[in-house]
N, C-alpha and C positions, 0 to 999 in steps of 0.2 A: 275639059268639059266640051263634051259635042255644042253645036251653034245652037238656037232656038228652034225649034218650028211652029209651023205655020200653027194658027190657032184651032183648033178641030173644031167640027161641026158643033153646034147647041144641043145641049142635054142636060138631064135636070141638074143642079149643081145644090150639091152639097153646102148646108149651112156652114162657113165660115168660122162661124164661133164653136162650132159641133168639134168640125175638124181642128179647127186651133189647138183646144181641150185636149181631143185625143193624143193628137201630136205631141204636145206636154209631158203625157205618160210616158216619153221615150227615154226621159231620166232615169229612169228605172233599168233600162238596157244599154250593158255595158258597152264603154267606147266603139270596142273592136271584137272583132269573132275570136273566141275563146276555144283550143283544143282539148278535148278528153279523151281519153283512154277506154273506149268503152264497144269495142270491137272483137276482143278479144285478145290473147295474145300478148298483148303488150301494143296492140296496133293503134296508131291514132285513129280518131273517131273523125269526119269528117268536119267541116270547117266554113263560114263564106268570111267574103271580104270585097271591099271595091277590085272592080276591074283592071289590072295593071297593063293588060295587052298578053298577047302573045304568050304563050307556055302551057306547061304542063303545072304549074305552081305561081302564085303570088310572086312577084319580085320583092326582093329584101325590100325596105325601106319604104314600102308603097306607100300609099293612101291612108289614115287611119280610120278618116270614117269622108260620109259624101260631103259637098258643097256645092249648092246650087243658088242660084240668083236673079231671079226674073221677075215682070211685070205681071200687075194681076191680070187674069184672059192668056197668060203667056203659057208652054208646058214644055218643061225641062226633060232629057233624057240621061240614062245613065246604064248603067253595068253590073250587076252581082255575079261575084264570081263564086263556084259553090265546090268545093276539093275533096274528092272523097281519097284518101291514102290507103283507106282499108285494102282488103282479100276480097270483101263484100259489097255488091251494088247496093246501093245507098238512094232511099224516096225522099225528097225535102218537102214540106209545102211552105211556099212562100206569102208573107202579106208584108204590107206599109201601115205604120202605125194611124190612121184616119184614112178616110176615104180623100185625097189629093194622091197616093199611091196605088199604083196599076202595073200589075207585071205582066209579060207577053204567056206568059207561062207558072201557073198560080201551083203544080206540083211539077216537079222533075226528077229524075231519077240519073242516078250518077253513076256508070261503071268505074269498077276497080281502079285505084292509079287512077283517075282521071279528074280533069278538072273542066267544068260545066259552063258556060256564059249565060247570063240570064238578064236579058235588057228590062227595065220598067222605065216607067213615066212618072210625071209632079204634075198635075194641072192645078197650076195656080186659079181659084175661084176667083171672079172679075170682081167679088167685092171683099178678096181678102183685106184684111188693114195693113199695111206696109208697115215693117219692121222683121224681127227674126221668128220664127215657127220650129221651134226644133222638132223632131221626129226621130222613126227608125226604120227599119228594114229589118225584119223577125224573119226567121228560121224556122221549121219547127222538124222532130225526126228522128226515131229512134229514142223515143224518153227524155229528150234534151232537146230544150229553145238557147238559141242565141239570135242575137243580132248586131248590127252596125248604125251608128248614129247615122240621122241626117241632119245637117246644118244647112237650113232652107230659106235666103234672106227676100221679102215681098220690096218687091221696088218702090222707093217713094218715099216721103220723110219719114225720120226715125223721131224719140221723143224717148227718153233716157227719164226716167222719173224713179225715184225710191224715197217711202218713208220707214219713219223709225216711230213705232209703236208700242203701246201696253210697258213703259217700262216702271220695271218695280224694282226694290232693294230687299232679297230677301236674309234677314239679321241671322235666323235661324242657320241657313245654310251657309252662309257669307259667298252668295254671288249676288247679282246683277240681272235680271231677267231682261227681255225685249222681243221684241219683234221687227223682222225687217220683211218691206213690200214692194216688188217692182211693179209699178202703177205705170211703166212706159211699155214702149211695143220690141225693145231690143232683153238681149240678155245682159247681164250683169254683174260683175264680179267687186261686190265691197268692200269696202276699211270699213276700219272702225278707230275714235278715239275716244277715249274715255277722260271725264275730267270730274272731280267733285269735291267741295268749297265745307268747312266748317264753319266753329264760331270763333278758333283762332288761325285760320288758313288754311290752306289747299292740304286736302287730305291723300286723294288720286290724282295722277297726270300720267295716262299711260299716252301717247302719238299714235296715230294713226299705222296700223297693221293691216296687213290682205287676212280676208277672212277666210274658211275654208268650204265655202257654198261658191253656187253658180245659178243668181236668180234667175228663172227664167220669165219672161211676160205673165205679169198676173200672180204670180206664186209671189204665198207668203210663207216665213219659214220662222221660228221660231227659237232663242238663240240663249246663251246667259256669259257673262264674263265672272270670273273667279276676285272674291274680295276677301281674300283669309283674316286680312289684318288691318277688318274694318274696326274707328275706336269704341270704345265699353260707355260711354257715354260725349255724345255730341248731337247737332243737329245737323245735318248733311243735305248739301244741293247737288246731286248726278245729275252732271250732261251727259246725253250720250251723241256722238257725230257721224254720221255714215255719210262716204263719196265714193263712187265707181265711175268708172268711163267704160263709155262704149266703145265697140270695134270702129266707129268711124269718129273715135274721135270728140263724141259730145259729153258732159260731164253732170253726173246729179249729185245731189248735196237735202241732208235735210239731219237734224236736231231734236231734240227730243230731253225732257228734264223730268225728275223724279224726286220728294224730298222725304228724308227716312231720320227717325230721332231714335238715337243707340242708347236706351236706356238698361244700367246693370239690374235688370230685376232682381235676381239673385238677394244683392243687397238691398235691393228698396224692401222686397220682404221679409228680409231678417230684421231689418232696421221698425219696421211696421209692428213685426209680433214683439219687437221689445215695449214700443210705446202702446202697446196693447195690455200688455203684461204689468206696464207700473198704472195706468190706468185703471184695470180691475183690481189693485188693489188699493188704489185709493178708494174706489168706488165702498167695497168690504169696509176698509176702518170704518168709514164715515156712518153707514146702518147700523154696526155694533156697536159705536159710540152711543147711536139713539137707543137700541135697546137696551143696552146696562143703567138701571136707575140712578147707581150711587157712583158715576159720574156725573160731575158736575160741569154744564157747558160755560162755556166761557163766553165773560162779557155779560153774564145776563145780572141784571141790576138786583137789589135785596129790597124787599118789601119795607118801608117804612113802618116803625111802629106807632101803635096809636096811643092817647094821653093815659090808658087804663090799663094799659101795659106797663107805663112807663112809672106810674105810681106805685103798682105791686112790687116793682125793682127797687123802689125809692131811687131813681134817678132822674135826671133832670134831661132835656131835649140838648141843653148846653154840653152835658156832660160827655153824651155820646156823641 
């Protein structure tokens, strides 16, 4: 990487969080410049990459994408090299993902066989926040964008932060949902461990695993882990544990808990329409009983007879 220079003259400067943002989007463009076939012929299509020196082509093994490192007020320089292999000259037009990128030369045109230099700039805003800014360096040309990452660190304390959010246990699917958040100013690459507790013991214990994201500042991503053979009936406590380290070395940590009850519905409603089903028929006997006269309910006492009854019988109160 060429030295620093000197600070250039004052000019309006670009909001910080505007550019931040943009810069972000650069996830989205692949590592490294990518060739297509789309020349004719069978001919490669033309190509960029960082600046390796010297030649008519990239040197094997270069660069995969830039690195730059400076103080905010400070402004980085660097190299795009742009390869046309075709029969055919070749127009690029060039940009940087946010306004902190500035190339000498914003279209260029590439003859045959040849390969291009194309110097730009990074001016770091005086009131960027120190930590990482990822970006890129886009391409555009002939029906096809590519570009090259920038990895662009602001000088000054870094602050590694990640939470673990929203998490749920979804029964239906048998996963795990969650959320992870880098709330620091670096990027971030996390584990994960999973743990979660019954009502007779530990059900899950998976350790801590790399995951397959790359947080960057600010970005939240949204994630699930697989529970196939979660139990048919328990009540479950999930932890869930995420830790990354930074590239210098600092380290974030944070925890997150979910509690989910595995009830076999299945059988609670089969079990339901049975005690359903002897109940409406209890309910039945019991109105038929009162509607048929010449049953007789039970328990119920017999009238006494009176002394003018009992003489028509000729019997005695003793007797009966």
């Amino acid at each position: 990487m060429p030295p620093t220079l000197p600070k250039p003259p004052k000019r309006p400067k670009p909001s910080s969080a505007r550019a931040a943002a943009a810069l972000c989007a650069a996830v989205l463009v692949p590592a490294a410049a990518t060739s297509a076939y789309a020349d004719g012929a069978g001919s490669p299509a033309w190509s960029v990459a960082p600046s390796t020196g010297d030649g008519t082509r990239p040197a094997k093994g270069g660069r995969p994408a830039f690195y730059a490192e400076g103080a905010p007020g400070t402004v980085l320089r660097d190299t795009l090299a742009v390869t046309n292999p075709g029969s055919k000259p070749r127009t690029v037009s060039l940009r940087g993902t946010g306004a902190w990128v500035r190339f000498a030369q914003r279209r260029v045109t590439v003859p045959p066989r040849t390969r291009a230099e194309v110097p730009f700039t990074v001016t770091v805003p005086e009131d960027a926040v120190p930590g990482d800014h990822p970006g890129a360096v886009v391409a555009s040309g002939g029906g096809r964008t590519v570009g090259v990452r920038l990895h662009l660190r602001v000088g000054g304390p870094t602050l590694p932060a990640l939470t673990v959010e929203r998490v749920k246990v979804d029964q239906d699917a048998g996963r795990i949902t969650y959320d992870l958040v880098n709330r620091g100013n670096t990027v971030l690459r996390p584990k994960l461990a999973v743990h979660a507790d019954g009502v007779l013991g530990t059900l899950l214990d998976r350790p801590a695993r790399p995951l397959p994201v790359e947080l960057l500042p600010g970005r939240r991503v949204s994630l699930s882990e697989p529970w196939p053979d979660a139990p048919g009936l328990d009540v479950a406590d999930v932890r869930l544990t995420a830790t990354a380290t930074a590239s210098d070395g600092a380290r974030a940590r944070d925890s997150a808990t979910a509690s989910a009850r595995f009830v076999p519905w299945g059988a609670v409603a089969g079990g339901a329409a049975v005690l359903l089903a002897v109940a409406g028929g209890a309910v039945h006997l019991v109105r038929r009983r009162r509607r048929d006269p010449e049953v007789p309910e039970r328990g119920r006492a017999q009238r006494p007879c009176n002394e003018r009854q009992l003489a028509k019988s000729g019997m005695t109160a003793e007797e009966l």
